[in-house]
C-alpha positions in Angstrom: 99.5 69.4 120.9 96.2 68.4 119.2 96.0 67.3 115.7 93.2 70.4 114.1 94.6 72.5 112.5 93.2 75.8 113.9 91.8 77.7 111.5 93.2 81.6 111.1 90.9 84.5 110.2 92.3 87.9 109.6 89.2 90.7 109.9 89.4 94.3 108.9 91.4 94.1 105.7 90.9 97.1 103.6 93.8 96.3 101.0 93.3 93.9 98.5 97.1 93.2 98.8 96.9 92.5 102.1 94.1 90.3 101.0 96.4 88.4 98.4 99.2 88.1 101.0 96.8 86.5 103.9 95.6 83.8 101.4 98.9 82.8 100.0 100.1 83.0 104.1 98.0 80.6 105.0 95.2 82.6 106.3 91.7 80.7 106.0 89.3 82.9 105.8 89.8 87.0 105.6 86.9 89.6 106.3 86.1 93.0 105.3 83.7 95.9 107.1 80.8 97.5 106.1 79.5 98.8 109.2 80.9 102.0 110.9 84.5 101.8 111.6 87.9 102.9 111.4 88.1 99.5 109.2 85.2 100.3 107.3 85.4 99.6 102.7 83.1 100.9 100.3 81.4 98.1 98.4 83.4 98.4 95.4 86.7 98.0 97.9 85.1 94.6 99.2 84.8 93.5 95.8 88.4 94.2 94.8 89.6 92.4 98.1 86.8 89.3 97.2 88.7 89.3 93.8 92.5 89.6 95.2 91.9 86.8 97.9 92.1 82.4 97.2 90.5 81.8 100.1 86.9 82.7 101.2 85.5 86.6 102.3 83.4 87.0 105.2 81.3 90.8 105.0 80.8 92.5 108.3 77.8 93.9 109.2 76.2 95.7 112.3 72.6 95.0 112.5 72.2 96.1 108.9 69.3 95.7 106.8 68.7 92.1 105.5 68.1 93.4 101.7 71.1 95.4 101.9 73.2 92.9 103.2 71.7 90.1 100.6 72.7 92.5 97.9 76.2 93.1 98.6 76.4 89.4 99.1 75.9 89.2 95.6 77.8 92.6 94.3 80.9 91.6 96.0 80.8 87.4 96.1 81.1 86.8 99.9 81.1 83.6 101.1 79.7 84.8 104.5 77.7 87.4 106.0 79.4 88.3 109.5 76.7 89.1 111.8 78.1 91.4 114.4 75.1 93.5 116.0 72.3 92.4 117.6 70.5 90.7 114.8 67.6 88.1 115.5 67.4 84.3 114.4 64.6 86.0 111.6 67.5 88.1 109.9 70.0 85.0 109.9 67.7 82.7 108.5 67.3 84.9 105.4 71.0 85.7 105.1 72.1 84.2 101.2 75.4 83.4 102.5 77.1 81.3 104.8 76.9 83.1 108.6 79.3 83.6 111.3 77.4 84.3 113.9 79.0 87.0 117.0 78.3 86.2 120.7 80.0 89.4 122.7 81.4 87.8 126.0 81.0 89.9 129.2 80.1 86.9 131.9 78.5 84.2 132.3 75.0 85.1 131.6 76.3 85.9 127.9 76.1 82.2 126.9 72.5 82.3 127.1 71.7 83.8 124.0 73.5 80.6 122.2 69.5 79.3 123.1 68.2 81.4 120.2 70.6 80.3 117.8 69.5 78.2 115.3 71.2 79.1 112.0 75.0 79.6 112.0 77.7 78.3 110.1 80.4 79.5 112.7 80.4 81.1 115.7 82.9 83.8 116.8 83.3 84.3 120.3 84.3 88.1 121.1 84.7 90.8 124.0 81.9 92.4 124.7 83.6 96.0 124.1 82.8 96.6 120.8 81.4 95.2 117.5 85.2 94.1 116.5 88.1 95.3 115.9 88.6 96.5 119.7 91.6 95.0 120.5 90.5 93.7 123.9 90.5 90.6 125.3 87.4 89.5 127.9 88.4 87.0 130.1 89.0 83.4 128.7 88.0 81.4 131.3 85.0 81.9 130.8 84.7 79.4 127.8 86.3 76.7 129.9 83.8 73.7 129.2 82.4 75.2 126.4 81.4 72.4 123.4 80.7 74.6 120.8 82.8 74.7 117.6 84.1 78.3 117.4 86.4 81.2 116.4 88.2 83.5 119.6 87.9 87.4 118.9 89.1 90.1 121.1 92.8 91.0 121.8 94.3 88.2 119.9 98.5 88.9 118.8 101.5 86.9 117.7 102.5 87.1 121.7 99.0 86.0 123.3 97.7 83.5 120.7 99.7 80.3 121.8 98.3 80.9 125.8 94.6 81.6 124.1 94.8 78.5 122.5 96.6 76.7 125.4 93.4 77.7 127.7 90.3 77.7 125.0 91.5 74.8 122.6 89.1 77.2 119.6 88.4 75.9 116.1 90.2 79.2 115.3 91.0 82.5 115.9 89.9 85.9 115.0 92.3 88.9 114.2 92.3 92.4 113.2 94.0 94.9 115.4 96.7 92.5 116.5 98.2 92.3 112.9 98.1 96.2 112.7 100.5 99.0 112.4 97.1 101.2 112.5 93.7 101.0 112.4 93.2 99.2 108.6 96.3 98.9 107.9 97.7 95.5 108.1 101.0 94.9 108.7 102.8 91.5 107.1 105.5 90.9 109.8 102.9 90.8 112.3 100.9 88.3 110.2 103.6 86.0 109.8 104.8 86.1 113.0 100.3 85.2 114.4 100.5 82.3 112.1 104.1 81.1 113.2 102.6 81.4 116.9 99.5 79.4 115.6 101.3 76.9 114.2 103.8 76.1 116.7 101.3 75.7 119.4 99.6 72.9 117.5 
């Protein structure tokens, strides 16, 4: 039982009520997609959810173009640029935001594009199956050792969080389709009963 808190992100959200209920939760940071997905919000969507939620918005994006994401930095007030394709150290040094930075973990060998990391504000460690939202854990083991600060992605529910947290000690955690009912649509129980997990680990 350490004494961080671990920090809870909630991904995907397309409801700007499910926006408001994740920041009065206890939720820290929420995030919103605008690359190709189930998940996906127009801009005007993000900016209802930016406006709904207490707590900060991350935008996710899929090797988009760095003008477009700038601009919809601005249009919708994110307080992070989510970078979840294969975007170079160039394109994250121009971000106007705050950046969480994606590493997609299939072995070993994955670490070693951590070298070309330079600006990041987070980093979220994920499975390698997909740009998010996949709902697959990669094998956790793998980040025994590791002394980066980061956020765990991939697979991530009310009944696996405590034994994630019991084997990676993260910063925090990363969730989308383990607080769903379906694809975008959040569902509250399940939110509750990820934090409840969370916070009776620590």
């Amino acid at each position: 039982m350490g004494t961080q808190r671990t920090k809870i992100k909630i991904c995907g959200i397309t409801d700007p009520r499910d926006a408001e209920y994740c920041s009065e939760a206890g939720v820290d940071i929420i995030g919103v997609v605008l690359a190709p997905s189930k998940r996906r919000v127009t801009a005007e969507r993000a900016r209802d959810i930016v406006r709904a939620s207490i707590v900060p918005v991350a935008g996710l994006f899929v090797n988009e173009d760095i003008a477009v994401m700038n601009r919809l930095v601005h249009a919708c007030g994110f307080s992070y640029v989510q970078l979840s394709g294969g975007e170079n150290e160039s394109t994250a040094q121009k971000i106007e935001a705050r950046v969480l930075r994606v590493l997609h973990i299939r072995d070993e060998a994955s670490f070693g594009a951590l070298a070309a990391y330079r600006r990041y504000d987070e980093l979220i460690f994920d499975s390698a199956a997909g740009p998010g939202g996949s709902g697959v854990p990669f094998d956790w083991s793998l980040l025994a050792g590791r002394t980066e600060r980061f956020f765990l992605a991939g697979g991530i529910t009310a009944d696996n969080a405590a034994e994630a947290m019991r084997i990676v000690h993260p910063y925090g955690i990363d969730v989308s389709s383990g607080v769903e009912s379906m694809p975008g649509v959040k569902d509250h129980g399940k939110i509750q009963a990820l934090i409840a997990a969370v916070r009776e680990r620590e």
